[in-house]
N, C-alpha and C positions, 0 to 999 in steps of 0.2 A: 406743440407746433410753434407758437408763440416764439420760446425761448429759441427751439432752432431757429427761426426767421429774425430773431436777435443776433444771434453768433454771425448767421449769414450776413447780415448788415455790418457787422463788424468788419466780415473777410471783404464785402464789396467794398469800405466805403477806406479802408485802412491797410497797413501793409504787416497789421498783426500776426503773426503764422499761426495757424488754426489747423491741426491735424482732420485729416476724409474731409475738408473744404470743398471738393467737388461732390459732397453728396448733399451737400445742405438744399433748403428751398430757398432760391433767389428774387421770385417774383412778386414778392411783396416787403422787398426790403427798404423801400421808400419810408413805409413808414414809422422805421425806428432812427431813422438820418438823424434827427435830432438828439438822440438818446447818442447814437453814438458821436454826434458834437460832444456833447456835456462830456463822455468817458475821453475823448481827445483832449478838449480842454482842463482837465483833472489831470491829465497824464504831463500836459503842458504845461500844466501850475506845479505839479511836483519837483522838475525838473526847473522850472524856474527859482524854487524854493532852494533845492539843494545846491544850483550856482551861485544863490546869495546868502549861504549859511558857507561858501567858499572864499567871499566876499572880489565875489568878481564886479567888475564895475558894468553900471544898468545898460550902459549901451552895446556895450559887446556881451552883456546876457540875452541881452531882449533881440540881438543877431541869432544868436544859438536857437534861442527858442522858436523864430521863427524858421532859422533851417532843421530844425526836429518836427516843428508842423509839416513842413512841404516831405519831409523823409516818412511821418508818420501817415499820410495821403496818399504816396506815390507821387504826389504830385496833378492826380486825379485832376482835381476842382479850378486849378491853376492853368491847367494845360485847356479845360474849356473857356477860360478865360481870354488865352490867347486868342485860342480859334476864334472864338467870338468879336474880339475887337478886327479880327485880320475880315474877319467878313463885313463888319458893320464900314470897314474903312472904303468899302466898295462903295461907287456913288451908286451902279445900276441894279435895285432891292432886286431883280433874274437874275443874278449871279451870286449874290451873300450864300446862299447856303453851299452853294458848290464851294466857293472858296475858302468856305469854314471847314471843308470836308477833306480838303488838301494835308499832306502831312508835314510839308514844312511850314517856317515859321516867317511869319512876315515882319516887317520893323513895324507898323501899330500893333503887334502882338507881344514884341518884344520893348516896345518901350511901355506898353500896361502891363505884364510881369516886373518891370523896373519898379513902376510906379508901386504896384499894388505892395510890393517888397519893402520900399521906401515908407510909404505910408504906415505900415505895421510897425516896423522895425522904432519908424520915430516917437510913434502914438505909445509902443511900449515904454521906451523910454522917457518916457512924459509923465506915465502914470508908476510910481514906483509903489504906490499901495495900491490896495483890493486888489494886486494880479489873481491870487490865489480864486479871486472871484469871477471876475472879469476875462479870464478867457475860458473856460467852459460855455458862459453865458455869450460871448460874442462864435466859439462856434456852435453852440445851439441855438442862437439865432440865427445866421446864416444857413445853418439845413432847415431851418423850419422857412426860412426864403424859398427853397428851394421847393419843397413842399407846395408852398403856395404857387410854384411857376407849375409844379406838376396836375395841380389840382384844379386852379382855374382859368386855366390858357389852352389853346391846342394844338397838339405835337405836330410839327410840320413837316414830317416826314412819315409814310408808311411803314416804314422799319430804318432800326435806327439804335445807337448802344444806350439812347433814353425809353424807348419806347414803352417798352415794358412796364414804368413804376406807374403809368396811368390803370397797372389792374389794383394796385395798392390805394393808391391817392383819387381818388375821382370826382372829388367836390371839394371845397373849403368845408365844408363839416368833417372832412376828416384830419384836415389838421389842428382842428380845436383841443384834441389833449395835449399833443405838443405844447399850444398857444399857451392854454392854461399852467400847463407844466413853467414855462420858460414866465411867464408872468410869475408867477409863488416862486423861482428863483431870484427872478427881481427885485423884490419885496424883503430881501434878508435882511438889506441894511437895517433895514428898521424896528427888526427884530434886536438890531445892537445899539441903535440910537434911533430914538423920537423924532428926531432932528435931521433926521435923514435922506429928507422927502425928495432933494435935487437927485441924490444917486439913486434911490430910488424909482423916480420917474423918469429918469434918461436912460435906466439900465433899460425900463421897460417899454422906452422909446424905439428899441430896438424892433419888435415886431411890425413899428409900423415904416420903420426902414426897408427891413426885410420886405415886407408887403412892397412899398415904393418902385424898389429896386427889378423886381419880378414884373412889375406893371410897365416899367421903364422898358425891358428889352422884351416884353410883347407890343408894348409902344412900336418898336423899331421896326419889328421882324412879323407880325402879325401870330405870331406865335411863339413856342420853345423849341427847344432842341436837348440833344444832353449837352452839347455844349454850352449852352445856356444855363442848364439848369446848372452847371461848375461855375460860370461866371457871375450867376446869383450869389454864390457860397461864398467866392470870394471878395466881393465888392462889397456887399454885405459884414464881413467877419472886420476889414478894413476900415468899412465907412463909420460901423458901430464902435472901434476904438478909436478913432478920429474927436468923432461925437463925445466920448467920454471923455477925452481930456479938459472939455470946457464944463463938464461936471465936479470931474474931482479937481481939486486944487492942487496943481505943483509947490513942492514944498520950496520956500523962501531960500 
């Protein structure tokens, strides 16, 4: 059961084709989100690998790579992004959720899609080593944000296309394998060098982002949403390689 609720989490969280997808079990696929960051971000590195073994230049790779994330999503985590800014831009908190629920797209929705685009896009291009590393670990932090909005905040709606991962997620105890997982991937540098300790401690700086960040739009909204729990994913995945470029060193 395990593993099918893996694959499921794959077909929910990814636009992978996955044959009899309609039979899997979906209601506990919150909690391998993170599992399937790290398999997006592998998937992210490879493909960032193979552009620069083409010797394509970092800025129009790390473009690519980030429109292979938003392709490899759907688009998913992005689009609760919008909604979310387009609701928080309301001043009267009785109306945020209705306007997050609208299907078109407002201009604070669409200038934090710019943003959040821009921020990636530049943050890659800043870091032209550890990609290989560093994006698995920034989208397995961001689902483990996510996690954390599912687990200790409360849904704000009776039904709703998040509702459901609260049968998975139902306390911060349960995202401590995640936590721990995503910590011992942090930790690698140092398996390579002694001397590691910056990358190492701002890779693992991430969960308490991720944490932040979840805290921040229950701040707002007295609660989650699944739209929220996408605009965790994203602000999150952005913020944490923001964050890293003041770790690793651009080369001279």
């Amino acid at each position: 059961m395990n593993w099918e609720t893996l694959v499921a989490a794959i077909v929910f969280y990814t636009r992978i084709p996955i044959p009899f997808a309609q039979l899997l079990p979906f209601h506990k696929v919150a909690r391998w989100a993170p599992i399937v960051g790290l398999l997006i971000g592998i998937l992210l590195a490879g493909l960032d690998t193979f552009l620069a073994q083409l010797a394509m230049p970092i800025l129009t790779r790390s473009a690519v790579v980030v429109a292979f994330w938003i392709a490899l999503t759907g688009g998913l985590h992005l689009d609760g992004a919008i909604d979310s800014a387009d609701g928080l831009a309301v001043t009267d908190p009785e109306r945020r959720l209705a306007v997050m629920t609208e299907s078109t797209t407002g201009a604070f929705g669409a200038m934090v899609a710019g943003l959040l685009l821009l921020l990636k896009v530049t943050a890659l291009s800043d870091l032209p080593f550890q990609r290989l590393w560093l994006l698995p670990l920034a989208a397995g932090w961001g689902r483990w944000g996510q996690q954390v909005a599912i687990g200790c905040y409360p849904y704000l709606k009776p039904t709703g296309k998040g509702a459901f991962h609260q049968q998975a997620i139902r306390s911060f105890w349960d995202t401590l394998p995640s936590l721990l997982l995503l910590l011992g991937l942090s930790a690698l540098p140092l398996a390579i060098s002694p001397h590691a300790w910056s990358m190492a401690i701002g890779s693992a700086s991430g969960g308490f982002l991720a944490f932040t960040v979840a805290a921040w739009f229950n701040g707002q909204l007295g609660g989650h949403t699944g739209d929220t729990y996408g605009a965790v994913v994203e602000w999150t995945e952005a913020l944490f390689l923001v964050g890293m470029t003041l770790v690793i060193p651009s080369p001279v």
